[in-house]
PDB file of N, CA, C, O and CB in Angstrom:
ATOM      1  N   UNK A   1     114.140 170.683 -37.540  1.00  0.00           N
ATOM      2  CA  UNK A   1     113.201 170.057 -38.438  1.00  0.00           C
ATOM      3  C   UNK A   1     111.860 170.764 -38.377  1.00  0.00           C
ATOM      4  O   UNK A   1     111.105 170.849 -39.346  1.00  0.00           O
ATOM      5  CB  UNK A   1     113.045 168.585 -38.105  1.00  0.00           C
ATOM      6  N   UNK A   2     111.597 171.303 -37.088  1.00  0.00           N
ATOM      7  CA  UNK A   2     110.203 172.086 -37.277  1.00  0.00           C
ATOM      8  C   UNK A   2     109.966 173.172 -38.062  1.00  0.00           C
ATOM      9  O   UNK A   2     109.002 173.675 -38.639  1.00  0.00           O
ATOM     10  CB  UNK A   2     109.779 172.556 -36.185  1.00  0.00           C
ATOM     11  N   UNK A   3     111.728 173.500 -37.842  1.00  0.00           N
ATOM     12  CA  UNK A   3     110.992 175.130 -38.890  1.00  0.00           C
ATOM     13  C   UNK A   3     110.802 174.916 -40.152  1.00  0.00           C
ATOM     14  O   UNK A   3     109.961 175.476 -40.856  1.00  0.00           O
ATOM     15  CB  UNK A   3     112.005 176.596 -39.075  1.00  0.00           C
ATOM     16  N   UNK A   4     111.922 173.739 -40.620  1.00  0.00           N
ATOM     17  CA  UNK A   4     111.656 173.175 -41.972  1.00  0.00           C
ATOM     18  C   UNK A   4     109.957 173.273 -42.625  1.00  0.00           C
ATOM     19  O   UNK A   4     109.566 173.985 -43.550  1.00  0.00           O
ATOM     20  CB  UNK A   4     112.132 171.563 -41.813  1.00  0.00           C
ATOM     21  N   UNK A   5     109.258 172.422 -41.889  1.00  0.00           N
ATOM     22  CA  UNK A   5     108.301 172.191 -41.879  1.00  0.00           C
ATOM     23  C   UNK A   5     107.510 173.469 -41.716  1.00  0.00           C
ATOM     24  O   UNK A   5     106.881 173.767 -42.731  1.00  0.00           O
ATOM     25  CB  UNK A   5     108.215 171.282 -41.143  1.00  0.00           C
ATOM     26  N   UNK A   6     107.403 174.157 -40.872  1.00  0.00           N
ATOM     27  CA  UNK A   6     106.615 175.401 -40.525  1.00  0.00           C
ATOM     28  C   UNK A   6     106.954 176.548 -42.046  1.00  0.00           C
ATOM     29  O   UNK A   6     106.051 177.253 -42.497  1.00  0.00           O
ATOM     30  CB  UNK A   6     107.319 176.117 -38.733  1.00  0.00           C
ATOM     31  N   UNK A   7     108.100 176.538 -42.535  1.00  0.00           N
ATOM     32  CA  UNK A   7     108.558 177.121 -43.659  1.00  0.00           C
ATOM     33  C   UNK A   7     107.732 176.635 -44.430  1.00  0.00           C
ATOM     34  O   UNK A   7     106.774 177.383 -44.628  1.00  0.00           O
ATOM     35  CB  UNK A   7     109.847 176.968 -44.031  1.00  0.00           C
ATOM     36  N   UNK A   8     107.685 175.089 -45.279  1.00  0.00           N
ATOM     37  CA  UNK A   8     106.998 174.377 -46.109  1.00  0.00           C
ATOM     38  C   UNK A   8     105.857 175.000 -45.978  1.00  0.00           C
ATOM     39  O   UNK A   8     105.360 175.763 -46.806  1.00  0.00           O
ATOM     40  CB  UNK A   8     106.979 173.032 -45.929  1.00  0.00           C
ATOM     41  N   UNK A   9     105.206 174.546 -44.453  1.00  0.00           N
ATOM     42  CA  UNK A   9     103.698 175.139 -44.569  1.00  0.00           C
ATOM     43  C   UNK A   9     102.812 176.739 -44.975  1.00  0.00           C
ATOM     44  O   UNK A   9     101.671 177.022 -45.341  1.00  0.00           O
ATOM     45  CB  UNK A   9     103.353 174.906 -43.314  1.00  0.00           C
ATOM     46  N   UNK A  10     104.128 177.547 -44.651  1.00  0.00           N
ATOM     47  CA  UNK A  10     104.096 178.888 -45.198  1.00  0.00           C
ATOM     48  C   UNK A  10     103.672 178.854 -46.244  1.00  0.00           C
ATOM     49  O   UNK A  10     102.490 179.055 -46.522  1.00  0.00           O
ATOM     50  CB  UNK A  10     105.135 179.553 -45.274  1.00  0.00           C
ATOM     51  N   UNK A  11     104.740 178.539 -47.186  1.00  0.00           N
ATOM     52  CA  UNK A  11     104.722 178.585 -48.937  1.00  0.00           C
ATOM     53  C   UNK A  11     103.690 178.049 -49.747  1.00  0.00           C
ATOM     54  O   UNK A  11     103.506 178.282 -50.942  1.00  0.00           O
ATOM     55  CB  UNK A  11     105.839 177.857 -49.526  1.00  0.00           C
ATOM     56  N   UNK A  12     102.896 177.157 -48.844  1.00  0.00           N
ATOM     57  CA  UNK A  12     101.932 176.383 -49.471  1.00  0.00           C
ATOM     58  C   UNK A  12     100.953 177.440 -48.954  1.00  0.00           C
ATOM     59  O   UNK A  12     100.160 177.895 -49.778  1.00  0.00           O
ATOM     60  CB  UNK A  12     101.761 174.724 -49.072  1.00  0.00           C
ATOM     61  N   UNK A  13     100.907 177.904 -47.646  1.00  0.00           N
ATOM     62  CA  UNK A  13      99.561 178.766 -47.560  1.00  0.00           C
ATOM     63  C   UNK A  13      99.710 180.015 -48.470  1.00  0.00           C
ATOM     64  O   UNK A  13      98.798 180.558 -49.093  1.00  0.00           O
ATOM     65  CB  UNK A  13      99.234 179.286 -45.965  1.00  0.00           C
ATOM     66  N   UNK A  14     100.755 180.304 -48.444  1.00  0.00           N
ATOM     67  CA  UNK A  14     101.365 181.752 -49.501  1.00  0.00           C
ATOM     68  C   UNK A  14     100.717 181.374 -50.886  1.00  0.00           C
ATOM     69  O   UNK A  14      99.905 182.067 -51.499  1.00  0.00           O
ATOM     70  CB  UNK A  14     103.463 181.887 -49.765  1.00  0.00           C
ATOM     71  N   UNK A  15     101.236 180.109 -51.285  1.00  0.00           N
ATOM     72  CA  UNK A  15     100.903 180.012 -52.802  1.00  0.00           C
ATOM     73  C   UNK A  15      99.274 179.844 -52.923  1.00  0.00           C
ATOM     74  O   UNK A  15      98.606 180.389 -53.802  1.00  0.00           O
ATOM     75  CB  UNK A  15     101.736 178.630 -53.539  1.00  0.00           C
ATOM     76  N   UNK A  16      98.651 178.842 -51.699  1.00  0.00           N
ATOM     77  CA  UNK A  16      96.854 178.853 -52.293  1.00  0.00           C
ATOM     78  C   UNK A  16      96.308 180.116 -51.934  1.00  0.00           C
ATOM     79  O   UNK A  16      95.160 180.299 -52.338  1.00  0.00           O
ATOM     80  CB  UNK A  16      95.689 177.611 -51.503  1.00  0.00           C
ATOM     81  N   UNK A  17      96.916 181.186 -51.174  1.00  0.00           N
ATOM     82  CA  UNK A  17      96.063 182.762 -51.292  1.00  0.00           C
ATOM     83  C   UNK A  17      96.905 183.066 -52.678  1.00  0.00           C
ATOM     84  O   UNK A  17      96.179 182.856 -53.649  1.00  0.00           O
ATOM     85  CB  UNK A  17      96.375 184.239 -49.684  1.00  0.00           C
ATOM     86  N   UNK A  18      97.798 183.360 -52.928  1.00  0.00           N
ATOM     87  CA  UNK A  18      97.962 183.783 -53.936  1.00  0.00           C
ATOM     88  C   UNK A  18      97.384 183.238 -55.533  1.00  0.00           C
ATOM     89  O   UNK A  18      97.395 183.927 -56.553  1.00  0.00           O
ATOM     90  CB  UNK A  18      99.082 183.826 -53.737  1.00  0.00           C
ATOM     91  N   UNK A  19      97.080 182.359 -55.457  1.00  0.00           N
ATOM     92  CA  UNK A  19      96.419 181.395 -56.374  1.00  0.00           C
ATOM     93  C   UNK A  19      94.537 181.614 -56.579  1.00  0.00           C
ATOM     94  O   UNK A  19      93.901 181.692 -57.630  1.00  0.00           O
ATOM     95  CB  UNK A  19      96.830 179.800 -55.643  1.00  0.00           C
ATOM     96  N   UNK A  20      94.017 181.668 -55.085  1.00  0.00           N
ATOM     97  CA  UNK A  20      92.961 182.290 -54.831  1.00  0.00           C
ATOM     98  C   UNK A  20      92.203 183.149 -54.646  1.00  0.00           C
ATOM     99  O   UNK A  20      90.979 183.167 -54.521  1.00  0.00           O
ATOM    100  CB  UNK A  20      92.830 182.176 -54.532  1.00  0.00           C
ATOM    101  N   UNK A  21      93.444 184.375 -54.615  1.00  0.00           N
ATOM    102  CA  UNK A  21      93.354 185.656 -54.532  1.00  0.00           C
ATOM    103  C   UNK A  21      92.747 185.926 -53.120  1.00  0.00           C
ATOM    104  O   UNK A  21      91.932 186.848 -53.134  1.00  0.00           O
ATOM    105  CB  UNK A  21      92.590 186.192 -55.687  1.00  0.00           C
ATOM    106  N   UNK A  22      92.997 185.211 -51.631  1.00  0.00           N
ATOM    107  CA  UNK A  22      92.990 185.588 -50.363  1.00  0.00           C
ATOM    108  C   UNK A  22      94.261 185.762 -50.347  1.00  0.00           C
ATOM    109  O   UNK A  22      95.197 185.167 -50.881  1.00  0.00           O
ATOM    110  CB  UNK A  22      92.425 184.769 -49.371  1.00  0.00           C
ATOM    111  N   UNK A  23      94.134 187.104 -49.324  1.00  0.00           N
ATOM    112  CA  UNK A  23      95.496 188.163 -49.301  1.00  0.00           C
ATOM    113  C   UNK A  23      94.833 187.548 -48.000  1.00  0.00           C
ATOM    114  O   UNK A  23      94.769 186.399 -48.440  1.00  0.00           O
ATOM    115  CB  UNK A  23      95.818 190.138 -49.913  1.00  0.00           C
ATOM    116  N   UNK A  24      94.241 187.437 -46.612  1.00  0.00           N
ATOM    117  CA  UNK A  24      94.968 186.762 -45.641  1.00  0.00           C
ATOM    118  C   UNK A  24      95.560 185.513 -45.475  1.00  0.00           C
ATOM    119  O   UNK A  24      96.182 185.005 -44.542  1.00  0.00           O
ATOM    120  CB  UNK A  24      94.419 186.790 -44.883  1.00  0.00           C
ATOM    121  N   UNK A  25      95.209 185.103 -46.656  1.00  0.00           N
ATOM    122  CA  UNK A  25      95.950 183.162 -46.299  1.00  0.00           C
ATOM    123  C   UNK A  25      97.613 183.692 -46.797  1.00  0.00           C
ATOM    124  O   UNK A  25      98.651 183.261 -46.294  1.00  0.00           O
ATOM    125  CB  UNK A  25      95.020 181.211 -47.937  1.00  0.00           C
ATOM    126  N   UNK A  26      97.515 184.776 -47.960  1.00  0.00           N
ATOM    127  CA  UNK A  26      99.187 184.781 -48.739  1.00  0.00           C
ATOM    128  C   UNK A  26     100.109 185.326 -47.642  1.00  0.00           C
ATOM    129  O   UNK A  26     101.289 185.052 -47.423  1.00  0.00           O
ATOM    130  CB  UNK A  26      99.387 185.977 -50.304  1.00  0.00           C
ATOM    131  N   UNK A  27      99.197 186.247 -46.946  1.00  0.00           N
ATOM    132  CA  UNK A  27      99.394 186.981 -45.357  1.00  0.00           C
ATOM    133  C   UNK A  27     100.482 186.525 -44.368  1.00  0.00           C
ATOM    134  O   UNK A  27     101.490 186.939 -43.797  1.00  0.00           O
ATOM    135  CB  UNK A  27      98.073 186.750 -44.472  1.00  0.00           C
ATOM    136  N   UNK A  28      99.252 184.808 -44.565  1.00  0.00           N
ATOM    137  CA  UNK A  28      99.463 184.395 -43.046  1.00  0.00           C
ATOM    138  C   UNK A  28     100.869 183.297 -43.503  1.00  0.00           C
ATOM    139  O   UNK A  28     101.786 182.952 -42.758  1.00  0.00           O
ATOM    140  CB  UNK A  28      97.739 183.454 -42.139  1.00  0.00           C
ATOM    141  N   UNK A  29     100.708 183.003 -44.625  1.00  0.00           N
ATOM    142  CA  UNK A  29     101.522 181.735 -45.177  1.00  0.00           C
ATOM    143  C   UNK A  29     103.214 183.027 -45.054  1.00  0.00           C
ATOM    144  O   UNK A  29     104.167 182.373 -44.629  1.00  0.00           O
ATOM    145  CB  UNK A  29     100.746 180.918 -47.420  1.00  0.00           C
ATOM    146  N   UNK A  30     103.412 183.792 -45.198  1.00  0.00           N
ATOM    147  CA  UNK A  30     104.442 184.584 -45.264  1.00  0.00           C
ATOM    148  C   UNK A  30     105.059 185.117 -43.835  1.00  0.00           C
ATOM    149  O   UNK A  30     106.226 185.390 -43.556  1.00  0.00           O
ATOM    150  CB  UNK A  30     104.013 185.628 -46.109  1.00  0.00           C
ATOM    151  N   UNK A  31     103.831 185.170 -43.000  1.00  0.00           N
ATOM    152  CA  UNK A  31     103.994 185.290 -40.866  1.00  0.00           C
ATOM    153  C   UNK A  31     104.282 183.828 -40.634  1.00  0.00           C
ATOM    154  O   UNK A  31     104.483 183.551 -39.452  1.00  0.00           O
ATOM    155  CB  UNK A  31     102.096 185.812 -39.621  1.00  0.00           C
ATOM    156  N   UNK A  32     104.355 182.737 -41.573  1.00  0.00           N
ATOM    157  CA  UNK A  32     104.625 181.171 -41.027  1.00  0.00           C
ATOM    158  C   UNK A  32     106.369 181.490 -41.432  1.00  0.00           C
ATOM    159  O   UNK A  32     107.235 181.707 -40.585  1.00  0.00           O
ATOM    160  CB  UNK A  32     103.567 179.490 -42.139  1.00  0.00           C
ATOM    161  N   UNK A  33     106.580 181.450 -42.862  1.00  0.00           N
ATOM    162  CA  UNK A  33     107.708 181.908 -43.234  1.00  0.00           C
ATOM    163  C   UNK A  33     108.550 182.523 -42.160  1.00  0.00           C
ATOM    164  O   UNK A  33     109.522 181.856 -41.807  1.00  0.00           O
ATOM    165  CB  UNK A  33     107.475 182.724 -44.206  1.00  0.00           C
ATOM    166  N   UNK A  34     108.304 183.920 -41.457  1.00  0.00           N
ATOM    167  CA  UNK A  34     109.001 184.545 -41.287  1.00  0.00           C
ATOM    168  C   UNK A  34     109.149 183.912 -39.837  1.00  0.00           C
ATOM    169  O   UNK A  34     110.362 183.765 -39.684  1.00  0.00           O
ATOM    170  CB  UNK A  34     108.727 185.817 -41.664  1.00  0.00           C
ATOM    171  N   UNK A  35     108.578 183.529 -38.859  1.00  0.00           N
ATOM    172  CA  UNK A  35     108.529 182.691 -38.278  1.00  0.00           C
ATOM    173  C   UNK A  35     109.357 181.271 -38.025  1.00  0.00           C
ATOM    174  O   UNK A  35     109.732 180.874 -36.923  1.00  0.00           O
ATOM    175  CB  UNK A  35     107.697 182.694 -38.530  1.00  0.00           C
ATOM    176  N   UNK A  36     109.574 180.535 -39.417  1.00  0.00           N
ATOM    177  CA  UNK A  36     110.617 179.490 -39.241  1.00  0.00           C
ATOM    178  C   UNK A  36     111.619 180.101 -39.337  1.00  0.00           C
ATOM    179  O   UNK A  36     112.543 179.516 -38.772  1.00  0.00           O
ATOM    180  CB  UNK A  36     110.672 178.405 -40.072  1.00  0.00           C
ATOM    181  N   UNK A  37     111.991 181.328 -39.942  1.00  0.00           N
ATOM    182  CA  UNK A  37     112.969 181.656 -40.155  1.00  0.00           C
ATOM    183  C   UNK A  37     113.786 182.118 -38.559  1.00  0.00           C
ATOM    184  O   UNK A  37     114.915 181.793 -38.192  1.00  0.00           O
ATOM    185  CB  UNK A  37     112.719 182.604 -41.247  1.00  0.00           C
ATOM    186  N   UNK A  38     112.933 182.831 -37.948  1.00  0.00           N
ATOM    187  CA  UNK A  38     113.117 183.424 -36.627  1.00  0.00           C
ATOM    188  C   UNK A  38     113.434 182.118 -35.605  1.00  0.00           C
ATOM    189  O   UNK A  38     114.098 182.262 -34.579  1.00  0.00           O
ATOM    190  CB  UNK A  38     111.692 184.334 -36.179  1.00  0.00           C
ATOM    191  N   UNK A  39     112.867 180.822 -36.028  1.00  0.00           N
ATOM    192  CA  UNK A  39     112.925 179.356 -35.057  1.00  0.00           C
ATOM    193  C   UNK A  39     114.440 179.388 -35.372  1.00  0.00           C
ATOM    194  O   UNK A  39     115.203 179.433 -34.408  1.00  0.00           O
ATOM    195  CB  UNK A  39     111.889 177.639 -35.630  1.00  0.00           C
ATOM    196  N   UNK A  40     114.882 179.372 -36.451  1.00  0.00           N
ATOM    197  CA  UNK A  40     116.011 178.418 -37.083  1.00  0.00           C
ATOM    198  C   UNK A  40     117.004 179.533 -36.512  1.00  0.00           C
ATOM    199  O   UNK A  40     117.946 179.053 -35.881  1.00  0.00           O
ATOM    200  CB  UNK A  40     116.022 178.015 -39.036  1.00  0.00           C
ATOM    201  N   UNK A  41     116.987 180.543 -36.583  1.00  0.00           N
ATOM    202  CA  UNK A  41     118.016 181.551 -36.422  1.00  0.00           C
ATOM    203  C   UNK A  41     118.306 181.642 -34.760  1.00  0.00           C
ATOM    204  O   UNK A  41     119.148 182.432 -34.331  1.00  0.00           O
ATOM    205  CB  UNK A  41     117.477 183.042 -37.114  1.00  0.00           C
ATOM    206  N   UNK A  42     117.598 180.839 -33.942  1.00  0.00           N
ATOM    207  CA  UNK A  42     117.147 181.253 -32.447  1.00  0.00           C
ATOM    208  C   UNK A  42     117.988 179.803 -32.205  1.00  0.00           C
ATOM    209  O   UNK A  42     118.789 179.795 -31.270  1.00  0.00           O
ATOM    210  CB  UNK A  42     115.114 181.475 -31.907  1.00  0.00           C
ATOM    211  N   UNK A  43     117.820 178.483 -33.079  1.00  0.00           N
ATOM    212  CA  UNK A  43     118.146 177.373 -32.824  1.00  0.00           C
ATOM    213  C   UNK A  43     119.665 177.202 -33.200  1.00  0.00           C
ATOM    214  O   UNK A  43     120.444 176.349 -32.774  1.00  0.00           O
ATOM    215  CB  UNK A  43     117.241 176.539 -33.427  1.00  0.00           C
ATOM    216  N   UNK A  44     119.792 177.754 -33.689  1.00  0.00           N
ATOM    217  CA  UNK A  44     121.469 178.078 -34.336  1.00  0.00           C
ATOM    218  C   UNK A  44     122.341 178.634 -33.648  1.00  0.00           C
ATOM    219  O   UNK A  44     123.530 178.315 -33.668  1.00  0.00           O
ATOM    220  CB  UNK A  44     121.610 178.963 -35.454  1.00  0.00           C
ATOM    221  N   UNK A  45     121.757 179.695 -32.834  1.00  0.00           N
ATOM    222  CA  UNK A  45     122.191 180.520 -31.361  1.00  0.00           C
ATOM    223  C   UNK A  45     122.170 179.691 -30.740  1.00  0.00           C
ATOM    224  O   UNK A  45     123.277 179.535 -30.224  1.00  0.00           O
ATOM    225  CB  UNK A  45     121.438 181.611 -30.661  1.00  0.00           C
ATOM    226  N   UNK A  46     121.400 178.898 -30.414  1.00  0.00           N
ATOM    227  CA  UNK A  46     121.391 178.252 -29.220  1.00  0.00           C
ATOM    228  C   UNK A  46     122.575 177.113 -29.186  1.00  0.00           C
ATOM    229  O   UNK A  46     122.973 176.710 -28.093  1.00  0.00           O
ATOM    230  CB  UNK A  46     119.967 177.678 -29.011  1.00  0.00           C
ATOM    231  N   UNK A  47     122.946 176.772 -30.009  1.00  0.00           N
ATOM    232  CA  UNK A  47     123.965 175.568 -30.530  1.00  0.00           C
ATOM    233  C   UNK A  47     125.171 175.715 -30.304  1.00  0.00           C
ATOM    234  O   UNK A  47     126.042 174.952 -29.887  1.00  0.00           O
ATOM    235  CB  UNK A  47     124.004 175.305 -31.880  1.00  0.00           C
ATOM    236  N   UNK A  48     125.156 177.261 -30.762  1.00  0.00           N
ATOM    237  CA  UNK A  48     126.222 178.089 -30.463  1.00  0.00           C
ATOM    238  C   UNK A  48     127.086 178.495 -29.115  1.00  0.00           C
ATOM    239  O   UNK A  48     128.255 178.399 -28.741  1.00  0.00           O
ATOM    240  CB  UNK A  48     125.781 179.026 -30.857  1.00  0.00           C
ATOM    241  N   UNK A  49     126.141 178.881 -28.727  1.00  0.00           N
ATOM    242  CA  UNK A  49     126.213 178.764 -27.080  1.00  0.00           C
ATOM    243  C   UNK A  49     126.377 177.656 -26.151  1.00  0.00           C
ATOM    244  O   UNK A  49     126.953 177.692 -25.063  1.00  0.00           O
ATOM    245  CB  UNK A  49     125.166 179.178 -26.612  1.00  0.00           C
ATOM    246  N   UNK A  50     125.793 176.650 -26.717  1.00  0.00           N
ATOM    247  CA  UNK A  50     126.397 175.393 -25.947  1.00  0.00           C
ATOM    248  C   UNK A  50     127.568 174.965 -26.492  1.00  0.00           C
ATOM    249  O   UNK A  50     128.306 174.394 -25.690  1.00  0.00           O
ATOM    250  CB  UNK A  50     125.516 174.194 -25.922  1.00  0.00           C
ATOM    251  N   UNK A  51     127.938 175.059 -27.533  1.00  0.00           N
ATOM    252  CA  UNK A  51     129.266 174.448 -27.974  1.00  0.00           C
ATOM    253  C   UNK A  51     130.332 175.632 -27.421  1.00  0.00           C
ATOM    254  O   UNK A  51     131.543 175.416 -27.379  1.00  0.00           O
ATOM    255  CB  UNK A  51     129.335 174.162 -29.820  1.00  0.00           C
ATOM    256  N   UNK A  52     129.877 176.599 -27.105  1.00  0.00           N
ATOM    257  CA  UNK A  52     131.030 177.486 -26.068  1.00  0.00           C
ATOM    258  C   UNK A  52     131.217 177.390 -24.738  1.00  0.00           C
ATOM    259  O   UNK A  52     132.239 177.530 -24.066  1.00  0.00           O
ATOM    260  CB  UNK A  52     130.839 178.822 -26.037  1.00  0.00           C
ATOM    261  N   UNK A  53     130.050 177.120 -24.425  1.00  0.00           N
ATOM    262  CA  UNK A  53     129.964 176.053 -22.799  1.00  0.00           C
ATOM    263  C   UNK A  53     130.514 175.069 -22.864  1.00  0.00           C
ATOM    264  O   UNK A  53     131.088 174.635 -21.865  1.00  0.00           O
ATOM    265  CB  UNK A  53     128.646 175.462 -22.232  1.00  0.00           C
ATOM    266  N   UNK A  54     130.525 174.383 -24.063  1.00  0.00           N
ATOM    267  CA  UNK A  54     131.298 173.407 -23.849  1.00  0.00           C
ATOM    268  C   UNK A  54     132.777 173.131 -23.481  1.00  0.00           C
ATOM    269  O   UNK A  54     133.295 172.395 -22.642  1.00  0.00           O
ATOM    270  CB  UNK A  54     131.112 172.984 -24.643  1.00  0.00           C
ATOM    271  N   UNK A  55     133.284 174.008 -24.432  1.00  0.00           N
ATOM    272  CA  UNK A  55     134.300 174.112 -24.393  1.00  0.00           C
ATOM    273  C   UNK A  55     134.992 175.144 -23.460  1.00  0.00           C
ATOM    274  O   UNK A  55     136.173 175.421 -23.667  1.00  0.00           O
ATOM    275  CB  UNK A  55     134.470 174.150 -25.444  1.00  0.00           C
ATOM    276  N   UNK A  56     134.428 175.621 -22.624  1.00  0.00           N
ATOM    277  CA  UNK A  56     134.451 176.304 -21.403  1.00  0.00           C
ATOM    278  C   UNK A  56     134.825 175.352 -19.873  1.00  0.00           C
ATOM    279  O   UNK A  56     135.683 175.556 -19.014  1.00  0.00           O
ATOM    280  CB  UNK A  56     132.977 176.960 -21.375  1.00  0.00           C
ATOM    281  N   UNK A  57     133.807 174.300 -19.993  1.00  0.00           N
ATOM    282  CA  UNK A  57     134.195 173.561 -19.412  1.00  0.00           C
ATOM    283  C   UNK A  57     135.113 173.022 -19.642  1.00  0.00           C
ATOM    284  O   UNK A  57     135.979 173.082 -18.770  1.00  0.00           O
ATOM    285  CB  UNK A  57     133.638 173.069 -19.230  1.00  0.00           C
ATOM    286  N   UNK A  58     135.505 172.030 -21.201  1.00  0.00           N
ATOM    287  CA  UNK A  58     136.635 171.035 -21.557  1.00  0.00           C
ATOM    288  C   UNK A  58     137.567 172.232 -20.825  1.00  0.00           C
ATOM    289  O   UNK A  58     137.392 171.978 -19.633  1.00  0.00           O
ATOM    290  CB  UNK A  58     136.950 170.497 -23.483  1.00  0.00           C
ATOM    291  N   UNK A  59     138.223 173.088 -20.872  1.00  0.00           N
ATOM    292  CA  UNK A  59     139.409 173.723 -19.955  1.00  0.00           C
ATOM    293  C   UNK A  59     139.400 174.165 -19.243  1.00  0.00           C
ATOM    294  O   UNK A  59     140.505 174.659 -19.019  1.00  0.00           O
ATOM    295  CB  UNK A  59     140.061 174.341 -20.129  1.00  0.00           C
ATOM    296  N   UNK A  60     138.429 174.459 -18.276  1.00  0.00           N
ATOM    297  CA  UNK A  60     138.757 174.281 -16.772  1.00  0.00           C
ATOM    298  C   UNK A  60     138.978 172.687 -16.427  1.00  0.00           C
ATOM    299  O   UNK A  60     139.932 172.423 -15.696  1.00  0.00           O
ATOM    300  CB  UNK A  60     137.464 174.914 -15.821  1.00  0.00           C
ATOM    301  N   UNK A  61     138.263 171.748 -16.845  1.00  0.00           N
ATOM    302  CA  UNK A  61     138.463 170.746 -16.549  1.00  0.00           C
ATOM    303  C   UNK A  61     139.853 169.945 -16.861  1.00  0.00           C
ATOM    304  O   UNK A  61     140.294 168.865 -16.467  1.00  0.00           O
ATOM    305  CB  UNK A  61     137.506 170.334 -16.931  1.00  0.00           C
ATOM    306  N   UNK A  62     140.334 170.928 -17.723  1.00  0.00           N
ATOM    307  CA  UNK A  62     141.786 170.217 -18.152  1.00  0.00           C
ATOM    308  C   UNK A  62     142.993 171.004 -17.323  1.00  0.00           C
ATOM    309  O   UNK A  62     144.186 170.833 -17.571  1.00  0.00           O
ATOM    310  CB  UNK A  62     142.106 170.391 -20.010  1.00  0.00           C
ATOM    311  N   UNK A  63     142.498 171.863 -16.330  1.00  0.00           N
ATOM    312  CA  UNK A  63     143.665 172.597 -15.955  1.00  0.00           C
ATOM    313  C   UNK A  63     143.224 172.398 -14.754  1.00  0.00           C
ATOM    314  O   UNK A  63     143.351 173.467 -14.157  1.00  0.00           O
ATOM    315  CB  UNK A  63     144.008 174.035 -16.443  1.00  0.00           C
ATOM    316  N   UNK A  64     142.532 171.186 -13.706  1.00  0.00           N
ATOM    317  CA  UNK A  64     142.250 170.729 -12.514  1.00  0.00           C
ATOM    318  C   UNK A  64     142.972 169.546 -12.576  1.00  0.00           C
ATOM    319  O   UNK A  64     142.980 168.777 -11.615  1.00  0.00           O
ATOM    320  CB  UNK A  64     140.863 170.618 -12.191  1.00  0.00           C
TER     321      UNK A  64
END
C-alpha cells in the first residue's frame, strides 16, 4: 500500500512541475515514481521467498 501511495504522490508532483514549468518538482515527482516502483518490486521478492520457505519447511516437516 505504500508504494501505491508514494506512486500517487509522484504523479501529482510530476504533473504540478509540469503544469508549472518546475523541472525539479516534474524531477522529483518521477524519483518518487521510480522509487514505488523499486518498493513494490523488492516487496514481491520478498513474498516470494517466504512462500518458498514455506514450503520448504511444509516438507521437511512432512517427512519427520
Amino acid at each position: 500500500m505504500g508504494s501505491k501511495m508514494d506512486d500517487l504522490k509522484g504523479q501529482a508532483k510530476e504533473a504540478a512541475g509540469n503544469a508549472t514549468g518546475d523541472k525539479d518538482l516534474e524531477r522529483e515527482g518521477k524519483l518518487d515514481q521510480a522509487g514505488a516502483t523499486i518498493k513494490e518490486k523488492f516487496e514481491d521478492a520478498k513474498d516470494k521467498v517466504e512462500e518458498v520457505v514455506d514450503k520448504v519447511k511444509d516438507k521437511i516437516a512432512d517427512k519427520q
